[in-house]
N, CA, C and O of each residue as an XYZ file, in Angstrom:
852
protein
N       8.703     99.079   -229.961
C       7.435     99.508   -229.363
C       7.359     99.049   -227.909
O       7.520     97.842   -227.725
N       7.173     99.705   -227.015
C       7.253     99.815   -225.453
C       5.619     99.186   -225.174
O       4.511     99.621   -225.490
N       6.091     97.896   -224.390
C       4.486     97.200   -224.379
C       3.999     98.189   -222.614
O       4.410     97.794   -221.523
N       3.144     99.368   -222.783
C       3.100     99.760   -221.324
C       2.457     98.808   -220.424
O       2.723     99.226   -219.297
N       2.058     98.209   -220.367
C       0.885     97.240   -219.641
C       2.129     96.199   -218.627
O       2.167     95.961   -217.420
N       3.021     95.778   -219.762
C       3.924     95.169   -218.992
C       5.373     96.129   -218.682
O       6.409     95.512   -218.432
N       5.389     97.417   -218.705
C       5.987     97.628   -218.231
C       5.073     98.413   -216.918
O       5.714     98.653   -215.894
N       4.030     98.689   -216.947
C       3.220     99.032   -215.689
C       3.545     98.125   -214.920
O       3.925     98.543   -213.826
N       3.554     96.595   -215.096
C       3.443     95.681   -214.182
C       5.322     96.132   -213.512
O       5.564     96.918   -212.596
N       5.914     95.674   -213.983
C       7.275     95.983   -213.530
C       7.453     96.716   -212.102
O       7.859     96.350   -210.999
N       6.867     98.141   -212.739
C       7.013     99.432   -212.071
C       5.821     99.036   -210.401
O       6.066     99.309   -209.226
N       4.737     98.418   -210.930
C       4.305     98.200   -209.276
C       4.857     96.802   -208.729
O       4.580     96.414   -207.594
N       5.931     95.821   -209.920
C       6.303     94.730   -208.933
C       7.196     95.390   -208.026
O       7.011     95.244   -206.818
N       8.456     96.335   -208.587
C       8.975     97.131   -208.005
C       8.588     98.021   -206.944
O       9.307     98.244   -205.970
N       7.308     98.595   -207.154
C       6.723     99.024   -205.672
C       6.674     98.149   -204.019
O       6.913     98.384   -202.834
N       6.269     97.200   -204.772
C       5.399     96.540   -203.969
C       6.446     95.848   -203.329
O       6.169     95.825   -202.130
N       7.759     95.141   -203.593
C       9.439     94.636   -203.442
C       9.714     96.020   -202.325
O      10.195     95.711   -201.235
N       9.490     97.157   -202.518
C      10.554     98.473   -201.666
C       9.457     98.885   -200.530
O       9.768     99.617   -199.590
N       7.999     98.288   -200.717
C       7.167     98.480   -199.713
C       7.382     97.243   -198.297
O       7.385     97.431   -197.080
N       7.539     96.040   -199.080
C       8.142     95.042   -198.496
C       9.170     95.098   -197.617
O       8.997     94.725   -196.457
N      10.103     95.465   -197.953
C      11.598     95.546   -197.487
C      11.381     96.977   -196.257
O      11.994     96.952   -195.190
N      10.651     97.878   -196.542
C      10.795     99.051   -195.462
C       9.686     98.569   -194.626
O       9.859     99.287   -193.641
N       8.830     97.959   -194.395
C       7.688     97.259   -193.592
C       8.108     96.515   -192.856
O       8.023     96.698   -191.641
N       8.590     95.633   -193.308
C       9.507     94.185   -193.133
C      11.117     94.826   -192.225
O      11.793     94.242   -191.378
N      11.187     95.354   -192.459
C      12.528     96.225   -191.964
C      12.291     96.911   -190.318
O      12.924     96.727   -189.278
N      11.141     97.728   -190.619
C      10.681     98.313   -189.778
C      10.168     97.420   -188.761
O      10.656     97.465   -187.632
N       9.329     96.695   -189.014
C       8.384     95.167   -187.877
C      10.085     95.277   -187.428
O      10.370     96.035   -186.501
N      10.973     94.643   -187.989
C      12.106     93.597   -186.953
C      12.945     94.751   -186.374
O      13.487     94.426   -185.318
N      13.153     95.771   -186.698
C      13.778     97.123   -186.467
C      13.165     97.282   -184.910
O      13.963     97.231   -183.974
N      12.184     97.413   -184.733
C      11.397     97.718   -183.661
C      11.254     96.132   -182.184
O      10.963     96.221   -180.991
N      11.478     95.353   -182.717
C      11.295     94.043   -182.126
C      13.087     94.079   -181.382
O      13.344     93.501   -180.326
N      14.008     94.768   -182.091
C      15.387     95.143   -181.484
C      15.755     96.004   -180.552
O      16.428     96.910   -181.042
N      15.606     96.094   -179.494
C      16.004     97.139   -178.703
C      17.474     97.503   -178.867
O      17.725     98.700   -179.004
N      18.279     96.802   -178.871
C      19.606     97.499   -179.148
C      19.951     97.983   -180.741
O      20.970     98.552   -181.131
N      19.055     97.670   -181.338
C      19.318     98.502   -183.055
C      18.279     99.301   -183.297
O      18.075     99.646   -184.461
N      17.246     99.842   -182.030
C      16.943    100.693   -181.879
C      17.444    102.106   -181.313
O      17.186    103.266   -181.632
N      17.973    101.734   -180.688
C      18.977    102.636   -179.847
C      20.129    102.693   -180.989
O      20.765    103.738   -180.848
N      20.634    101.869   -182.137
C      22.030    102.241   -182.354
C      21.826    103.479   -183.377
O      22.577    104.420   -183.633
N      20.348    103.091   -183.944
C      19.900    103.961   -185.265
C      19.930    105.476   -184.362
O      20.860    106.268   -184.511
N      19.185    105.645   -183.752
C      18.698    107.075   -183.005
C      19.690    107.339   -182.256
O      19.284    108.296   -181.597
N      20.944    107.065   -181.860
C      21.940    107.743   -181.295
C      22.980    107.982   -181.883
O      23.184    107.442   -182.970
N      23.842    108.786   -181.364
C      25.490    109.370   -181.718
C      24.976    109.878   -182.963
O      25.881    109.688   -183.775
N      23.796    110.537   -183.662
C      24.156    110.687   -184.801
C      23.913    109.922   -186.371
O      24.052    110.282   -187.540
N      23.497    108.738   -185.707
C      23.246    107.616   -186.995
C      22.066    108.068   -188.012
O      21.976    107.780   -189.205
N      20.922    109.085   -186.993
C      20.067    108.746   -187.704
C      20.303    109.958   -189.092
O      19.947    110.005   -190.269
N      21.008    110.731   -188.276
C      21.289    111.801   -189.335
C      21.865    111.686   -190.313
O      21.471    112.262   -191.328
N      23.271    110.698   -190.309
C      23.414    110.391   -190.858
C      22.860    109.351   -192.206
O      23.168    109.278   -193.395
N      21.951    108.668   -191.372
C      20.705    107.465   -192.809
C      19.930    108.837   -193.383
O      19.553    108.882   -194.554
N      19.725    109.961   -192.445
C      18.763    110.620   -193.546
C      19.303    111.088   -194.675
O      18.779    110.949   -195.781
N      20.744    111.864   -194.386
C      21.451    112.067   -195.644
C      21.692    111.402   -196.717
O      21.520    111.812   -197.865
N      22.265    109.928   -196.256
C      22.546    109.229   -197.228
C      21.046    108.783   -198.169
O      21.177    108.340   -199.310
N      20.281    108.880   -197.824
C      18.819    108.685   -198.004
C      18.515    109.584   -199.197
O      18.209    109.167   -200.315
N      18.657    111.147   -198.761
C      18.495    112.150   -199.959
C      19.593    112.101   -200.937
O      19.391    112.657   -202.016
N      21.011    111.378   -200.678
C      22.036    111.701   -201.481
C      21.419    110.346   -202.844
O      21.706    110.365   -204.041
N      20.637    109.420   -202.193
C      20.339    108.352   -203.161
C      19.195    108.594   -203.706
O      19.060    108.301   -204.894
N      17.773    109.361   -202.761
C      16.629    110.237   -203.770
C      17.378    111.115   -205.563
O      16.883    111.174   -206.688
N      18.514    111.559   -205.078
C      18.810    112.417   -205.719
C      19.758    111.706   -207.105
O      19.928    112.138   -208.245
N      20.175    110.654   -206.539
C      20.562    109.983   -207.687
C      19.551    109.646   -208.625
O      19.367    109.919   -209.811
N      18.777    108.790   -207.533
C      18.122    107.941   -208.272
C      16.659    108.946   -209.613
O      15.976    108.526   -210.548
N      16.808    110.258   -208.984
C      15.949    110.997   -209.666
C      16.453    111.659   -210.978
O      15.679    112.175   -211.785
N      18.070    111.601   -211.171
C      18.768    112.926   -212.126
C      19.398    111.632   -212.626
O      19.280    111.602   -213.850
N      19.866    110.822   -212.276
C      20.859    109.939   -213.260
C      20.532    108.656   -213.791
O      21.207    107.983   -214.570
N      18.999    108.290   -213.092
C      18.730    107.095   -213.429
C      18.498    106.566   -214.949
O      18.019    105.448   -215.139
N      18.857    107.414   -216.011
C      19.208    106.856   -216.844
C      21.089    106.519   -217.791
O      21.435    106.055   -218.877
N      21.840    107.120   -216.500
C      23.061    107.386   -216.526
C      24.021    105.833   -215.865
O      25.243    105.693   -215.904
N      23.142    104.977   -215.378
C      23.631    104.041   -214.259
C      22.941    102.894   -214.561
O      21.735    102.694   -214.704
N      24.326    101.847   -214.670
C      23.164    100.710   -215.254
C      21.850     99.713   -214.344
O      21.742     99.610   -213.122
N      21.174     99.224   -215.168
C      20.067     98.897   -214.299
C      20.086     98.342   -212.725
O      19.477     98.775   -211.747
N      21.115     97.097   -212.862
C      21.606     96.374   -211.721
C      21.888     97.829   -210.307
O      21.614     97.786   -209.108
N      22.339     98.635   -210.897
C      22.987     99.649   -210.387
C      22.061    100.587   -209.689
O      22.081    101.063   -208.554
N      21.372    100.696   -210.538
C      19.291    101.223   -210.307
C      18.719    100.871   -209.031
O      18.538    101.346   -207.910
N      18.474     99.616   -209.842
C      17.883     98.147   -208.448
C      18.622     98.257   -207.550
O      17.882     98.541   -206.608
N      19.907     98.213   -207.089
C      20.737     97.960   -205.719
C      20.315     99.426   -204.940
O      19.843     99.525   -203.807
N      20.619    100.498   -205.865
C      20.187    101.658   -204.967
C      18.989    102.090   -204.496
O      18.896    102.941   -203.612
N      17.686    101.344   -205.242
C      16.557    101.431   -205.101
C      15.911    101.066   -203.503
O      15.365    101.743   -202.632
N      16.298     99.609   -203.644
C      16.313     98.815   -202.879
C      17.075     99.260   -201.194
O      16.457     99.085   -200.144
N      18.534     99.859   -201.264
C      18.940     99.910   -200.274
C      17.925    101.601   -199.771
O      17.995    101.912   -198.582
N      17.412    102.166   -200.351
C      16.871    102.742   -200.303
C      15.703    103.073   -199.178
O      15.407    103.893   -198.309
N      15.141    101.558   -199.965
C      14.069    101.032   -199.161
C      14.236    100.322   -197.475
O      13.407    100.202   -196.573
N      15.619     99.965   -197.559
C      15.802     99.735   -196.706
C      16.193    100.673   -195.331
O      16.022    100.396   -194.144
N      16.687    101.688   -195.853
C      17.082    102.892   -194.711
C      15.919    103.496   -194.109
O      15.775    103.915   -192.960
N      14.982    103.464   -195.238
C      13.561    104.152   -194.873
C      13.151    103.160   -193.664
O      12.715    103.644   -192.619
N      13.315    101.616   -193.841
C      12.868    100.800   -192.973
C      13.827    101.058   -191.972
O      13.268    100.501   -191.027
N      14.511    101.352   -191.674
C      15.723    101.258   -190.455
C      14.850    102.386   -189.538
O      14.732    102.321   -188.314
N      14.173    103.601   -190.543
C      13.523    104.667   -189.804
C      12.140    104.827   -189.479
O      11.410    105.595   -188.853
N      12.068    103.515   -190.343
C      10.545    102.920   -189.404
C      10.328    102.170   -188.366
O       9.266    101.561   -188.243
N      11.260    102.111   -187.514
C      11.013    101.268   -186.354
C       9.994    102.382   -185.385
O       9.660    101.862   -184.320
N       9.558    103.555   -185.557
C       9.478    104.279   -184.345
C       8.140    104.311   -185.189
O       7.356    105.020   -184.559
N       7.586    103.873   -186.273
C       6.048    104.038   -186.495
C       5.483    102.640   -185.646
O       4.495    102.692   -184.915
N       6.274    101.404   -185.870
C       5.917    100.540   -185.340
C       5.871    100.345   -183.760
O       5.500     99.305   -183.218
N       6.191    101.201   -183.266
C       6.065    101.488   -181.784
C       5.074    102.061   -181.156
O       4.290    101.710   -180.275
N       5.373    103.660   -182.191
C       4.038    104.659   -181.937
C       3.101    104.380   -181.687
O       2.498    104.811   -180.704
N       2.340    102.945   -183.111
C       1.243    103.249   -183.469
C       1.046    101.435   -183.298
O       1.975    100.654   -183.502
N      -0.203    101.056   -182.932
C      -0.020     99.666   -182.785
C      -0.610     98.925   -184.086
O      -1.447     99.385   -184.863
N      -0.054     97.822   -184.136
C       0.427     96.789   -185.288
C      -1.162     97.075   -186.233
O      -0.898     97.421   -187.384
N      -2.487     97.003   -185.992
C      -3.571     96.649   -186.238
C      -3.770     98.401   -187.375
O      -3.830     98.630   -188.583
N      -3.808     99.258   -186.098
C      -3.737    100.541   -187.051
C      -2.584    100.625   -188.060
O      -2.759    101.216   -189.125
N      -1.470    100.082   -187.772
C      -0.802    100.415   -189.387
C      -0.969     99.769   -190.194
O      -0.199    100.064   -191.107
N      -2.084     98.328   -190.624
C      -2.212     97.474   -191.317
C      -3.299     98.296   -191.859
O      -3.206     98.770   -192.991
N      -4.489     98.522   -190.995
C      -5.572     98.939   -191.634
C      -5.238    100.566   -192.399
O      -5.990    100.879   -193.321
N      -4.216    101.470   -192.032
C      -3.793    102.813   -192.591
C      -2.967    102.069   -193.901
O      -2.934    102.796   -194.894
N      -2.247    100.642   -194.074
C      -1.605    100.553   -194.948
C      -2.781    100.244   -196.275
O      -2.707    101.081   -197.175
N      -3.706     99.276   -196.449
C      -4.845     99.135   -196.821
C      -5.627    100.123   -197.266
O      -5.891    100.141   -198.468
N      -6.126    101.089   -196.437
C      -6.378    103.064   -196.966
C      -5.570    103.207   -197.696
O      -6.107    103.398   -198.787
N      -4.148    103.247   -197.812
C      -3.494    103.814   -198.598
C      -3.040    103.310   -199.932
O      -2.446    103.903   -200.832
N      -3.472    102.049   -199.844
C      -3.082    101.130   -200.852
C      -4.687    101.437   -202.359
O      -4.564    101.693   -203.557
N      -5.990    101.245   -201.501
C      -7.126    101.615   -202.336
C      -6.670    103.139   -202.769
O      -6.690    103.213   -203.997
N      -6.286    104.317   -202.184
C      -6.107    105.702   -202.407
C      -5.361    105.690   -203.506
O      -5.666    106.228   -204.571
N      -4.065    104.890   -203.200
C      -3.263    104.424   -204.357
C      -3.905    104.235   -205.973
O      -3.864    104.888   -207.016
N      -4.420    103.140   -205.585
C      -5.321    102.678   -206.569
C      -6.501    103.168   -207.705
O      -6.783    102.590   -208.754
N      -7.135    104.498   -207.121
C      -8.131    105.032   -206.997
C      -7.411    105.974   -208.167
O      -7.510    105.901   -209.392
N      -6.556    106.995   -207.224
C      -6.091    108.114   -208.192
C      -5.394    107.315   -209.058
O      -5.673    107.802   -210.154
N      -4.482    106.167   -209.290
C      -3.535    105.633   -210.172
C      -4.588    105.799   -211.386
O      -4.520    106.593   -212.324
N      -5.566    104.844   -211.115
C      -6.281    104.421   -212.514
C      -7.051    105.928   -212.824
O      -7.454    106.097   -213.975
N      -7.275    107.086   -211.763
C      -7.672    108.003   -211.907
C      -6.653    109.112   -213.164
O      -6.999    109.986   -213.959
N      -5.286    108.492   -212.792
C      -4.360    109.619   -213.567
C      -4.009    108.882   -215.068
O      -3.553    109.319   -216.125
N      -4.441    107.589   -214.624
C      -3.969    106.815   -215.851
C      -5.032    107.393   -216.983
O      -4.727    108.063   -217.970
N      -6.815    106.812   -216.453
C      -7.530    107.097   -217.885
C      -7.765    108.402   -218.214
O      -7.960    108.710   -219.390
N      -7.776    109.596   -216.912
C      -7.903    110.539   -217.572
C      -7.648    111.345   -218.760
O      -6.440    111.420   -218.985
N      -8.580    112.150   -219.834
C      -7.956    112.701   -220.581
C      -7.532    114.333   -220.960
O      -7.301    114.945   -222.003
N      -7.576    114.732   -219.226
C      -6.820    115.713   -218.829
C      -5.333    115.659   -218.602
O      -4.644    114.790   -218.068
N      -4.952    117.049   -219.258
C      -3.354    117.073   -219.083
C      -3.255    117.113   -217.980
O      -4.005    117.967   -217.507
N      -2.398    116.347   -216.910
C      -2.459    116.457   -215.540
C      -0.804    117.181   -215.175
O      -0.451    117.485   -214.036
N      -0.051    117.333   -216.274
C       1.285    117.998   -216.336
C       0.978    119.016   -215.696
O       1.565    119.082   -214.616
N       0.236    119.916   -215.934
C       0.111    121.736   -215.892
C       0.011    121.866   -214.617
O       0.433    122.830   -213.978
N      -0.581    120.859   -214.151
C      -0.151    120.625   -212.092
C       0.996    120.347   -211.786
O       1.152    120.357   -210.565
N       1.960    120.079   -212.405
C       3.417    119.660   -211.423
C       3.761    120.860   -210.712
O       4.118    120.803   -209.535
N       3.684    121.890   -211.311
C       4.143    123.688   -210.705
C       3.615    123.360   -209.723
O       4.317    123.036   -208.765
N       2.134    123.333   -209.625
C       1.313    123.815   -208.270
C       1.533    122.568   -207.612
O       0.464    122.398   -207.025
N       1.933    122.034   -207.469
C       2.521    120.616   -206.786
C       3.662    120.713   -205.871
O       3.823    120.506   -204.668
N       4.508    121.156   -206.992
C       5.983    121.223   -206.860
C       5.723    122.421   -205.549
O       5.891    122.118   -204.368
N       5.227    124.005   -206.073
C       5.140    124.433   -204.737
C       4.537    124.569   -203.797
O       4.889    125.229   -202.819
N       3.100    123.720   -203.982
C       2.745    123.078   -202.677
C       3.590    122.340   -202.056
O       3.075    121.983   -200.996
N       4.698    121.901   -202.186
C       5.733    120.852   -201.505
C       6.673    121.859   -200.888
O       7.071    121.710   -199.733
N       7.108    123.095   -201.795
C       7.653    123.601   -200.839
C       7.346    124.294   -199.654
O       7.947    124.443   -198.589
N       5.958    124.793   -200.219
C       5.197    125.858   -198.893
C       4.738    124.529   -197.646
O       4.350    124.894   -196.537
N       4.823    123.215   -197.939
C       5.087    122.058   -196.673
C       6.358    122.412   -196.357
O       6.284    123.175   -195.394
N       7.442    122.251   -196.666
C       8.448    122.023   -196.350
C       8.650    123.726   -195.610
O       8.913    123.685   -194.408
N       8.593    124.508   -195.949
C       8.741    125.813   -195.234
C       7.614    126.027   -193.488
O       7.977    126.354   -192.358
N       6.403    125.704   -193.968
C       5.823    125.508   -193.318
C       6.049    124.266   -191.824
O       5.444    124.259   -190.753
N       7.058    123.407   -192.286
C       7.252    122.064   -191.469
C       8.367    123.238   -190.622
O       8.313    123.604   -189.448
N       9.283    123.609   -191.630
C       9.859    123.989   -190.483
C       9.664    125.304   -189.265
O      10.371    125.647   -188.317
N       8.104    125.917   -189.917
C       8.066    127.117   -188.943
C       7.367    126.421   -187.659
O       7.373    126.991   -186.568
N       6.858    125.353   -187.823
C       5.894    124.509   -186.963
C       7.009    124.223   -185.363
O       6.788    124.120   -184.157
N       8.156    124.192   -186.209
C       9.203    123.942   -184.863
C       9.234    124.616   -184.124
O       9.910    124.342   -183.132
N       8.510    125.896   -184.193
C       8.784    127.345   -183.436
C       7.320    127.582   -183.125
O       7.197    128.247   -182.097
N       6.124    127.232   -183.719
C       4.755    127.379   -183.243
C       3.619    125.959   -183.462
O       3.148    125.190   -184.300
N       3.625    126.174   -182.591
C       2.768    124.345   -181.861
C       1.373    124.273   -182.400
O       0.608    125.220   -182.582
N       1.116    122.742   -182.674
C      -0.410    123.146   -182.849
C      -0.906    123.438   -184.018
O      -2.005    123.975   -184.163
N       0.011    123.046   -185.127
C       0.423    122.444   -186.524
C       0.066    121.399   -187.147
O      -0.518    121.313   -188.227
N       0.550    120.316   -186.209
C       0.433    119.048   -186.874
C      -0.556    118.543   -187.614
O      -0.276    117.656   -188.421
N      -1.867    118.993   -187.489
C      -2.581    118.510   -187.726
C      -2.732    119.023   -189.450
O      -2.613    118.388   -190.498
N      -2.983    120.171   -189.218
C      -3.006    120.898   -190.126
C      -1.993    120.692   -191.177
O      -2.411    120.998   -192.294
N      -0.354    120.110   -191.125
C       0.138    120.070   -192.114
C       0.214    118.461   -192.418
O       0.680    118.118   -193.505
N      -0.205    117.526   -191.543
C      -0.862    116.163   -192.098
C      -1.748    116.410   -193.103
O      -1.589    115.835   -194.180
N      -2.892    117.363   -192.895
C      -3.757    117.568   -194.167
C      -3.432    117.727   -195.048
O      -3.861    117.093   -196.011
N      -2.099    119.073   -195.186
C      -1.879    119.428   -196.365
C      -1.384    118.651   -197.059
O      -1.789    118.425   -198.200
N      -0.378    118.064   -196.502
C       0.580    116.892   -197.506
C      -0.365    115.856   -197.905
O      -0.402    115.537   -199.093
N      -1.262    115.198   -196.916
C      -1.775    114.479   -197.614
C      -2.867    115.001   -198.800
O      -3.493    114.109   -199.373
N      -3.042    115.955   -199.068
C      -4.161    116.797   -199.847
C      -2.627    116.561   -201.202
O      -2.735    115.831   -202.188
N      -1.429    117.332   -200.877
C      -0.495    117.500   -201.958
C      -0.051    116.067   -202.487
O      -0.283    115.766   -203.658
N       0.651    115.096   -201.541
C       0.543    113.746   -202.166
C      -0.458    113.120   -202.516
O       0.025    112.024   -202.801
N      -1.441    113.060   -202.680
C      -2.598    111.968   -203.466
C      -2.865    113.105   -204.892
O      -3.174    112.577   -205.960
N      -2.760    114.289   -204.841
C      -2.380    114.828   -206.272
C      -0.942    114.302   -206.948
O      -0.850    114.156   -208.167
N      -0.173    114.115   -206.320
C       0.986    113.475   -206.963
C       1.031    112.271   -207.740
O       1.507    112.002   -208.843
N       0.046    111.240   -206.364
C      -0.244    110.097   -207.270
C      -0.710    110.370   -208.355
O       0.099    110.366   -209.284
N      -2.057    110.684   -208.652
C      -2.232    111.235   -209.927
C      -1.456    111.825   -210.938
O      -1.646    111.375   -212.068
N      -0.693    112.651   -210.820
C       0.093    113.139   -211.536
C       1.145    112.652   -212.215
O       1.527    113.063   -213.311
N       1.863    111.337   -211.257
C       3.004    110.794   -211.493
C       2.623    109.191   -212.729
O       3.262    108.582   -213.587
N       1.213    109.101   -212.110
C       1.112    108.391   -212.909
C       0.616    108.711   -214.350
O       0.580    107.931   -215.301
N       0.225    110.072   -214.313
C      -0.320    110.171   -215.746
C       1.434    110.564   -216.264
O       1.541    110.599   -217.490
N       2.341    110.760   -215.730
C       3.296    111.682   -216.450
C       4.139    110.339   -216.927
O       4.729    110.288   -218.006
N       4.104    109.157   -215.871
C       4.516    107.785   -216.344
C       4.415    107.617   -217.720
O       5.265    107.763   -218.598
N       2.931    107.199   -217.791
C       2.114    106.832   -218.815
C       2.420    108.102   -220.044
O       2.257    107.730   -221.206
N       2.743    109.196   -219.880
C       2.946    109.732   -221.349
C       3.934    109.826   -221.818
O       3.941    110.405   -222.905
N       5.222    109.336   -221.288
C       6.971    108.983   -220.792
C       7.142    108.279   -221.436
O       8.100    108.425   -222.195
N       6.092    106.765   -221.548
C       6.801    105.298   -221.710
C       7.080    105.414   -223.139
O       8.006    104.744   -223.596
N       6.066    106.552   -224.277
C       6.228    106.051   -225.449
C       7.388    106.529   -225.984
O       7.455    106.416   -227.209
N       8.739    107.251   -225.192
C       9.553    108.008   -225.491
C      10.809    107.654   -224.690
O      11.717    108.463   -224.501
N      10.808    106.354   -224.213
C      12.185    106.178   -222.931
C      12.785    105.041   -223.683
O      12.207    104.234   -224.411
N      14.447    105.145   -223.280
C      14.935    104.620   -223.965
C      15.624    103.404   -223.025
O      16.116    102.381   -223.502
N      15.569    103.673   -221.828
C      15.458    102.353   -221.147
C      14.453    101.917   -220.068
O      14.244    102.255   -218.902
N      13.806    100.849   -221.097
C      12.869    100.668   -219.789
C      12.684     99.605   -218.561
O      11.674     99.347   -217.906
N      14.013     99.076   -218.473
C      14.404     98.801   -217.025
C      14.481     99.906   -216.161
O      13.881    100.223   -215.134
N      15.445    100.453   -216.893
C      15.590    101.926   -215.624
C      14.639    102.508   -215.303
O      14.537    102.908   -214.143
N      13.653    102.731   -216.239
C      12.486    103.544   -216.080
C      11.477    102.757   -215.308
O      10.680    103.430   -214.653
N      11.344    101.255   -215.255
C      10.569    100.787   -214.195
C      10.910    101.283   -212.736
O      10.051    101.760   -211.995
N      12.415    101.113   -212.336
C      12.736    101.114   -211.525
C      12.260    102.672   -211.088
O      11.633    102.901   -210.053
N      12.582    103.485   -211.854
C      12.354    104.997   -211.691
C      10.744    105.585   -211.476
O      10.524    106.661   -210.921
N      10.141    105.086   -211.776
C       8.431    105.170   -211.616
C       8.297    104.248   -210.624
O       7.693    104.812   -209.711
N       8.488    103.387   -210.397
C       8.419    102.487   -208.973
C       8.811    103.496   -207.890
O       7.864    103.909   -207.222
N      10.353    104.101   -207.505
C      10.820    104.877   -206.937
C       9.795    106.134   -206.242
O       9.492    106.462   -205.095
N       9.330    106.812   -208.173
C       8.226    107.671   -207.899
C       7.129    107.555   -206.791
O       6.892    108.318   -205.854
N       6.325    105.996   -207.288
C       5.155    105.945   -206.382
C       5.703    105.783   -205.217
O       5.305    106.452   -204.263
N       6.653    104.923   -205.095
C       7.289    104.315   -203.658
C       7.360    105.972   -202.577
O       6.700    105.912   -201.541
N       7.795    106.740   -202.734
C       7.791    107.646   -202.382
C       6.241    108.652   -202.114
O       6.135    109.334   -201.095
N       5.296    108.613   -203.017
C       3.909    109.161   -202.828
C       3.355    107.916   -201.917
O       2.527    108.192   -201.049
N       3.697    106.813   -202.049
C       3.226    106.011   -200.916
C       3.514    105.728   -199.113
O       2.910    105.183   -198.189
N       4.476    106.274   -199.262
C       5.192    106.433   -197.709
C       4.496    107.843   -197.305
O       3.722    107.850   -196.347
N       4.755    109.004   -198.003
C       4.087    109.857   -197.735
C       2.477    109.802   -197.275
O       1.978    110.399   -196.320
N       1.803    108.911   -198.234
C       0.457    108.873   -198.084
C       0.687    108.267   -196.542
O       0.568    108.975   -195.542
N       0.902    107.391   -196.519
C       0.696    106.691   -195.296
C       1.322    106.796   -193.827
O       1.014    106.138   -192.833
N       2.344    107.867   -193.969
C       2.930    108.627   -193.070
C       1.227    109.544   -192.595
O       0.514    109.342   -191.612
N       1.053    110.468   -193.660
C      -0.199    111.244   -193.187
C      -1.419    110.575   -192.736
O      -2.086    111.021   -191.803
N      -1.741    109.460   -193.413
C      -3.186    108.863   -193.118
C      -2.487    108.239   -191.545
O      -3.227    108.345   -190.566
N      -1.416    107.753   -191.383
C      -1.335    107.062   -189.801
C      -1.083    108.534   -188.518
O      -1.337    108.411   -187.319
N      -0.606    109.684   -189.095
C      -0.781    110.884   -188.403
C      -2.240    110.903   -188.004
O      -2.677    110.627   -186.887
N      -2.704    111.145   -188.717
C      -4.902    111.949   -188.936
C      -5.576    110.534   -188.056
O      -6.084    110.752   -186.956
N      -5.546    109.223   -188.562
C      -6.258    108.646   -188.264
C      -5.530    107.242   -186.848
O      -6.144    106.673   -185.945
N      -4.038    107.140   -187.269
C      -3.540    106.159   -186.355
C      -3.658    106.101   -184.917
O      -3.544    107.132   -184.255
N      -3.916    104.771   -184.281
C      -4.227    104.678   -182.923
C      -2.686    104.091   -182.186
O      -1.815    103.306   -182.560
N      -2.876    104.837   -181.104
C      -1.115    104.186   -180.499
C      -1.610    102.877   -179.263
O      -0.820    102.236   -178.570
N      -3.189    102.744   -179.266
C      -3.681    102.204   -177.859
C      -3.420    100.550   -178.211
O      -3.674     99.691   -177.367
C-alpha cells in the first residue's frame, strides 16, 4: 500500500532540491562574467538546450526503465543546465523582483496544487486541451519571430496554459500513486513534472510583472 502523503512529501522535497540548484546556479552564473560569455557563445548554449530536451525526454518515457540513482543524477543535472540558462534572468530583472515573482509563483503553486489535489472533478479530460494549448504556444512562439508585439500576449497564454497544468499534474499524480510500481522513480518523476510547470510559471509571471530597474 503506497502511503501518498509521504510520497507527496518526496515529490515536493524533490522540487524544491531542482528549484534550488537552478536559482542557486543562476545567482553565481550571472556574478561570472567569463561563464557568462562561455555559455552564450560558439554555440554552447545550443548545445545545453539540446541536451536539456534529450534528458526532458528521458526522464518523461523511461523513468521507470532506469534505476532510481540514475533518475536523481539526471534530474538534478537537469536542474542544473536550466540554471546555467538562468544567468540572463538574473541580469534582466533585478534580484528583489525575482524573489517577490518567485513567492507569486510559489502561493499559485500552492493554490491550484491543493486545488487539483481535493477536487472531485476528473481533471484528465483536460490534458488534450492542454496538450494543444501547448502546441498552439509553441507554433505561435515561433510566428512571433516574424511579427512583433507578441510578447505580451503569449506570456498570458502560457501562463493561463501552465497554472492549468499545475492542476492537472497534480490531480493525475494523485490518481497514479495507487497503481505505480516504483515509487522512488515516481517521486522523482512528479517532482520533474511540477519542476517544469514551475519554471514556466515563473518565467511568465517575471515577463508580465518583472522590473529590470
Amino acid at each position: 500500500m503506497i502511503d501518498t502523503k509521504k510520497l507527496f512529501g518526496k515529490i515536493f522535497l524533490w522540487l524544491f532540491v531542482g528549484l534550488i540548484i537552478t536559482f542557486g546556479i543562476g545567482y553565481f552564473v550571472q556574478s561570472n562574467e567569463n561563464m557568462m560569455y562561455n555559455i552564450f557563445s560558439g554555440g554552447n548554449y545550443i548545445i545545453i538546450w539540446i541536451v536539456e530536451i534529450v534528458l526532458g525526454v528521458v526522464l518523461s518515457l523511461a523513468i521507470n526503465k532506469i534505476p532510481a540513482p540514475v533518475a536523481a543524477a539526471l534530474y538534478l543535472l537537469y536542474a542544473g543546465l536550466t540554471g546555467l540558462t538562468f544567468g540572463t534572468i538574473f541580469l534582466a530583472y533585478n534580484l528583489e523582483s525575482i524573489i517577490w515573482v518567485f513567492g507569486v509563483t510559489s502561493v499559485s503553486m500552492l493554490v491550484l496544487g491543493i486545488f487539483g489535489y481535493t477536487t472531485s472533478l476528473d481533471l484528465t479530460k483536460f490534458g488534450s486541451i492542454l496538450f494543444m494549448g501547448l502546441i498552439g504556444l509553441i507554433l505561435l512562439s515561433i510566428v512571433s519571430l516574424f511579427v512583433p508585439g507578441m510578447n505580451m500576449f503569449l506570456a498570458i497564454l502560457s501562463l493561463v496554459i501552465f497554472l492549468g497544468y499545475v492542476a492537472y499534474d497534480i490531480h493525475v499524480i494523485k490518481n497514479q500513486m495507487y497503481s505505480i510500481e516504483n515509487p522512488e522513480n515516481y517521486a522523482i518523476f512528479g517532482a520533474f513534472q511540477l519542476y517544469l510547470d514551475f519554471i514556466n510559471l515563473f518565467i511568465d509571471l517575471l515577463r508580465l510583472f518583472g522590473r529590470d530597474d
